[in-house]
C-alpha positions as CSV (number, residue, x, y, z in Angstrom):
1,X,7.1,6.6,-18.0
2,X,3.0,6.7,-17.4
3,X,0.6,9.3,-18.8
4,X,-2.8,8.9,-16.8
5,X,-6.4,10.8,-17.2
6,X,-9.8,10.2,-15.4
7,X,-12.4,10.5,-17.7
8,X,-12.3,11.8,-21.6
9,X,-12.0,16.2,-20.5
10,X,-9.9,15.3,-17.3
11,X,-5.9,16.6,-17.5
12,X,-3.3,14.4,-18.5
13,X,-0.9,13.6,-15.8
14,X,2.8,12.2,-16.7
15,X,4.5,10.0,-14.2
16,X,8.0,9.1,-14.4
17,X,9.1,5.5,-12.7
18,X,12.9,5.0,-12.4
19,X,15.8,5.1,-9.6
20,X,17.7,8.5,-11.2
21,X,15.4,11.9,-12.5
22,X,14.3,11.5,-15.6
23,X,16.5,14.2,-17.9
24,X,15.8,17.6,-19.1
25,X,14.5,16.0,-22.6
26,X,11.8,13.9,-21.1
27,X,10.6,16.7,-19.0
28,X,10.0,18.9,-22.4
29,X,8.5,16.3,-23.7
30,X,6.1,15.6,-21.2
31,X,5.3,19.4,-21.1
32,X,3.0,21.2,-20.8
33,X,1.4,18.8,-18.5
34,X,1.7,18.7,-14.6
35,X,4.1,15.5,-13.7
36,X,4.9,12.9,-11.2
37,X,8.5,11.4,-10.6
38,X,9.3,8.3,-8.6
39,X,12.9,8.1,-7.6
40,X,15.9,7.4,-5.2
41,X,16.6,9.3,-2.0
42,X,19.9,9.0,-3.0
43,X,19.7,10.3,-6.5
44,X,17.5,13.1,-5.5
45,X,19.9,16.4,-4.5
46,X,18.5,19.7,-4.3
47,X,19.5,21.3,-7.3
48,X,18.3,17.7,-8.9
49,X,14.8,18.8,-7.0
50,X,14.7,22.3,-8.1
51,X,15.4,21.3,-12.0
52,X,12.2,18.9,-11.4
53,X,10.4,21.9,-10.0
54,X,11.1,24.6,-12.5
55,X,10.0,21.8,-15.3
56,X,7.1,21.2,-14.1
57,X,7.0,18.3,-11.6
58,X,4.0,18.6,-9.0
59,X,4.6,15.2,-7.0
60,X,7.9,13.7,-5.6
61,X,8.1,10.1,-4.8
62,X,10.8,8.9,-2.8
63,X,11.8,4.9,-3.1
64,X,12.8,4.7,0.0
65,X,12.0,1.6,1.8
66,X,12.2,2.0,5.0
67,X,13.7,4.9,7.7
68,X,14.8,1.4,9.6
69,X,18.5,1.7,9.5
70,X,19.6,-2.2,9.5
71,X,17.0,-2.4,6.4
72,X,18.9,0.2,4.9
73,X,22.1,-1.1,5.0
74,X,21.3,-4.8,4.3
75,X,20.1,-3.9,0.9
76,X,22.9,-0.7,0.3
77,X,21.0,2.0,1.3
78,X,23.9,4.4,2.3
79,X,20.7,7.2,3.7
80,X,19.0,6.7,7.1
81,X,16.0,8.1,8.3
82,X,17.5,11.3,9.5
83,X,18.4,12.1,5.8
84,X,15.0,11.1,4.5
85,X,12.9,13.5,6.7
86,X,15.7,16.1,5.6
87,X,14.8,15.6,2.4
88,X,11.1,15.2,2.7
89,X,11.1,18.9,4.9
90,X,12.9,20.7,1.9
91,X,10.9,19.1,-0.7
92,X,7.6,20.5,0.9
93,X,9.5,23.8,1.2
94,X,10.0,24.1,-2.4
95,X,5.9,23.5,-2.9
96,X,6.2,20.5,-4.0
97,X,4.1,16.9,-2.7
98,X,6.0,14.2,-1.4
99,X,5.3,10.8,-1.0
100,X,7.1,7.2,-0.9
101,X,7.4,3.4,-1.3
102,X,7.6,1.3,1.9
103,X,8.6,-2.0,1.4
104,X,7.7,-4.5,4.3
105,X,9.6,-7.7,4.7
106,X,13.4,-6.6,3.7
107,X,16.4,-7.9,5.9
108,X,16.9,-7.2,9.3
109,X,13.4,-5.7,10.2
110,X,10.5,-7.5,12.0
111,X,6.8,-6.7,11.7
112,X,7.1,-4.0,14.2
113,X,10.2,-2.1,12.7
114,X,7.4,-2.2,9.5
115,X,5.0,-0.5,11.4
116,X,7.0,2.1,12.8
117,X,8.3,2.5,9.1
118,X,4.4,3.5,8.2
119,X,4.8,5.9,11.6
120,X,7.5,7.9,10.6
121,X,6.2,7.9,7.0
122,X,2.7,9.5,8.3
123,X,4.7,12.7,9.4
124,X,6.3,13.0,6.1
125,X,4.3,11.6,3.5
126,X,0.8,12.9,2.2
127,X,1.0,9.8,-0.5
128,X,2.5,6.1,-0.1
129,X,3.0,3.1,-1.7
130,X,3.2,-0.3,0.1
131,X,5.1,-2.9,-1.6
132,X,6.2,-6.0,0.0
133,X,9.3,-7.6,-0.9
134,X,9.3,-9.9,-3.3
135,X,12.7,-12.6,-4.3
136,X,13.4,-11.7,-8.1
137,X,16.0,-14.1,-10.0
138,X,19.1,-13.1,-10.4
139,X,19.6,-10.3,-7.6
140,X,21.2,-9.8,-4.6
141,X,18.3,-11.0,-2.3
142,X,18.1,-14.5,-3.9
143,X,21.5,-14.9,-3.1
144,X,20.8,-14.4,0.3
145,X,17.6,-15.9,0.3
146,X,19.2,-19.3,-1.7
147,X,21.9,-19.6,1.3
148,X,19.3,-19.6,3.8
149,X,20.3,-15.8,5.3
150,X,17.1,-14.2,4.2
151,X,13.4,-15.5,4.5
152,X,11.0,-14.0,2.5
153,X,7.5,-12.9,4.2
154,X,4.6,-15.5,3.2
155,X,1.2,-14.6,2.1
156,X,-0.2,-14.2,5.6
157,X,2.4,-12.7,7.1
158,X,2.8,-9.7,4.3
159,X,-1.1,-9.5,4.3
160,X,-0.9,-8.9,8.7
161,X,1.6,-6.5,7.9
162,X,0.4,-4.1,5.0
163,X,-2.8,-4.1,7.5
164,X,-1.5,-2.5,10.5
165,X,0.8,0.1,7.9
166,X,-2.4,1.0,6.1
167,X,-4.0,1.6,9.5
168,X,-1.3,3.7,11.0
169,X,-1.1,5.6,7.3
170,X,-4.9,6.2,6.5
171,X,-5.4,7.4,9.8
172,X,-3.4,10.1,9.7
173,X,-4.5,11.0,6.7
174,X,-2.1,9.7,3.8
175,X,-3.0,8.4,0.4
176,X,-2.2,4.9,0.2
177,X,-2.7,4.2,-3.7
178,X,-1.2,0.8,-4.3
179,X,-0.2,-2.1,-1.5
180,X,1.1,-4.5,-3.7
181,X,3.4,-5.2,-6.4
182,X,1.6,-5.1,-9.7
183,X,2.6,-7.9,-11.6
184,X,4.2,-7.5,-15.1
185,X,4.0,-9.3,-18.7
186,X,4.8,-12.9,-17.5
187,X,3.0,-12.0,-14.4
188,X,5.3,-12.6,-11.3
189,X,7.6,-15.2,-13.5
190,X,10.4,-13.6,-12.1
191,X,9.7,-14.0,-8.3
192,X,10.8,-16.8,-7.0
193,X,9.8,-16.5,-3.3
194,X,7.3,-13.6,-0.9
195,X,3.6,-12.6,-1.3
196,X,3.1,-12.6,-4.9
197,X,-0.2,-12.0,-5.3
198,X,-2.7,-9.8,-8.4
199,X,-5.1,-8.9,-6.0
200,X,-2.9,-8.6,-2.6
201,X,-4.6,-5.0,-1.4
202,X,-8.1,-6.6,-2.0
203,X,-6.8,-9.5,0.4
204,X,-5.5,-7.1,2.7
205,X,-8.8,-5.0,2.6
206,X,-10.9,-8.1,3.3
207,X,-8.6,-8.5,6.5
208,X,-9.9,-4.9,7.2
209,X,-13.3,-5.0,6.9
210,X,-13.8,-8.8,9.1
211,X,-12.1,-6.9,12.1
212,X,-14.6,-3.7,11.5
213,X,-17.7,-6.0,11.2
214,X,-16.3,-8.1,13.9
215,X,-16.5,-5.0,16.5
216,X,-19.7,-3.6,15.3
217,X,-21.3,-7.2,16.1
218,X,-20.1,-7.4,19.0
219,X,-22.8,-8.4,21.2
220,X,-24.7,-10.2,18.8
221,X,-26.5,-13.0,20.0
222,X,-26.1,-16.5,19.2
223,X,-28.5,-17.9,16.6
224,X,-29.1,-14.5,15.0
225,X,-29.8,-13.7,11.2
226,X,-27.7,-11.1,10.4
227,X,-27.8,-8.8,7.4
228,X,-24.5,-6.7,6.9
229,X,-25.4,-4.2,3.7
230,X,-22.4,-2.7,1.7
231,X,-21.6,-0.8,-1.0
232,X,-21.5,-2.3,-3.8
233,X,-17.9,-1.6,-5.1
234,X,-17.6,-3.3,-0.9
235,X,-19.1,-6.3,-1.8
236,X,-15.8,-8.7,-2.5
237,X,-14.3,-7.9,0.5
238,X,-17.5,-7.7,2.6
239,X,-18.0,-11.3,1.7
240,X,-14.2,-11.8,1.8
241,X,-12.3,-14.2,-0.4
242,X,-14.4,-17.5,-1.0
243,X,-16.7,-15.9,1.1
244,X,-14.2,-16.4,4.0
245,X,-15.2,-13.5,6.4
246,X,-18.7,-14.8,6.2
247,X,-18.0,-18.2,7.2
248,X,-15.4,-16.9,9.8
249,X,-18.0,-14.7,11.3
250,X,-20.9,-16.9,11.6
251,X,-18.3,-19.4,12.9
252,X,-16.7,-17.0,15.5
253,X,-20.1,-15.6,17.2
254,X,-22.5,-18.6,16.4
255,X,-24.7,-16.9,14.2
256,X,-27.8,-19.1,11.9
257,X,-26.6,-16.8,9.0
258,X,-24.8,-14.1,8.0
259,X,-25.9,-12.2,4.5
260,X,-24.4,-9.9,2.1
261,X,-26.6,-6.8,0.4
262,X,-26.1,-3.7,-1.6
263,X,-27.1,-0.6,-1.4
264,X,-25.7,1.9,-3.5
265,X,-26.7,5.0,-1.4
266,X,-23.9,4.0,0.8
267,X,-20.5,5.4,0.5
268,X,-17.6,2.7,0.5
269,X,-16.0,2.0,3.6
270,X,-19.4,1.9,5.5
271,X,-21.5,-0.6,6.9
272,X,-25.6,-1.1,8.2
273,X,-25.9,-4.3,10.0
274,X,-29.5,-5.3,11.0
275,X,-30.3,-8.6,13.0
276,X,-33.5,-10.2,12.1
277,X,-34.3,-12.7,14.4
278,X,-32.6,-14.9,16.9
279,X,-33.6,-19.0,16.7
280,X,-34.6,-21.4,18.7
């Protein structure tokens, strides 16, 4: 359990984190504030979803994975997709906002079973969590993965594919408020294989914005002195990490230099490019 504000006036949010509801006790005490509850398709019946309701719960989370049915059933899912968007319709019915986990790189699904995954999830879902798979010691998926049946997404391969789901999502409109496992005590001590990583969504952002300041310079010509200016909160993965969009872009189109700058008039997720000169 999570108890969240904004700043030092703002309301008190509770959020609950487990596979089963959290019980009639922890819902009183969590009163009177509005709460969130993360929890298992499976675990989550309707009269499970009305107790939740009539206690106060504003936000349902569902863990579900994916709506790919192979997925499903090579890590014992016994729901399929059908069932989630079921589930997802009567939630909304009863007033309530519903949301869910994807989580890219399980068994039996491909980069573009992922993407369809953040598809179906856009006409369900106004909030989402992305959270690729990660190998933990001692469960079922290291078995798998120790025996060679299972391979693990790498680094670059997790970071393609949390870009194209955070494209498909934010463009219809969903919340996307973590990509990324956050790591714990001991960090990611337990993972022993996939894309552990503290700052995977600013990787995955970086990815973002080179492919958005690669189209808008488009046509740029060779030589040029280019100044791309930001927001500040932008700046990291403007410049990418170890500066690696700037380098890639001056690389890619040839340019004398490419320049980071602030301005903190502009909102975050824009850009103003201006080319100075072009050289000799």
């Amino acid at each position: 359990m999570a108890s969240t504000a904004g700043e030092d006036d703002a309301p008190v949010e509770v959020r609950f984190f487990g596979g089963a509801p959290p019980s009639d006790a922890q819902l009183r005490a969590a009163a009177p504030h509005p709460c969130r509850v993360r929890v298992r398709p499976d675990l989550l019946p309707r009269a499970e979803a009305e107790r939740l309701r009539r206690a106060g719960v504003t936000h349902v989370e569902l863990d579900a994975l994916s709506f790919h049915g192979p997925a499903l059933r090579a890590v014992g899912r016994r729901y399929r997709a059908a069932f989630l968007a079921e589930q997802a319709a009567g939630l909304r019915a009863m007033g309530l906002s519903v949301g869910g986990v994807l989580a890219p790189g399980l068994p039996e699904q491909d980069h573009d079973d992922a993407v369809e995954d953040a598809r179906i999830a856009a006409t369900q879902w106004s909030f989402a969590r992305l959270h690729p798979v990660l190998v933990l010691d001692g469960s079922a998926l290291r078995e798998l993965h120790a025996r060679r049946r299972y391979t693990a997404l790498s680094l670059a391969e997790a970071l393609t594919v949390c870009h194209a789901q955070l494209d498909v999502l934010e463009a219809a409109g969903v919340d996307v408020v973590r990509v990324g496992l956050q790591p714990g005590p001991d960090g990611f001590g337990r993972a022993v294989a996939g894309p552990a990583h503290p700052g995977f969504r600013e990787l995955v952002e970086a990815r973002r914005t080179l492919d958005r300041l690669r189209a808008m310079l488009v046509g740029t010509p060779r030589g040029a002195v280019v100044t791309v200016t930001c927001a500040p909160a932008d700046q990291t993965r403007t410049r990418g990490a170890l500066h690696a969009n700037v380098r890639t872009l001056r690389a890619e189109l040839g340019l004398a230099a490419l320049q980071v700058a602030e301005d903190p008039a502009l909102a975050r997720g824009t850009w103003r490019i201006h080319v100075h000169e072009e050289t000799a």
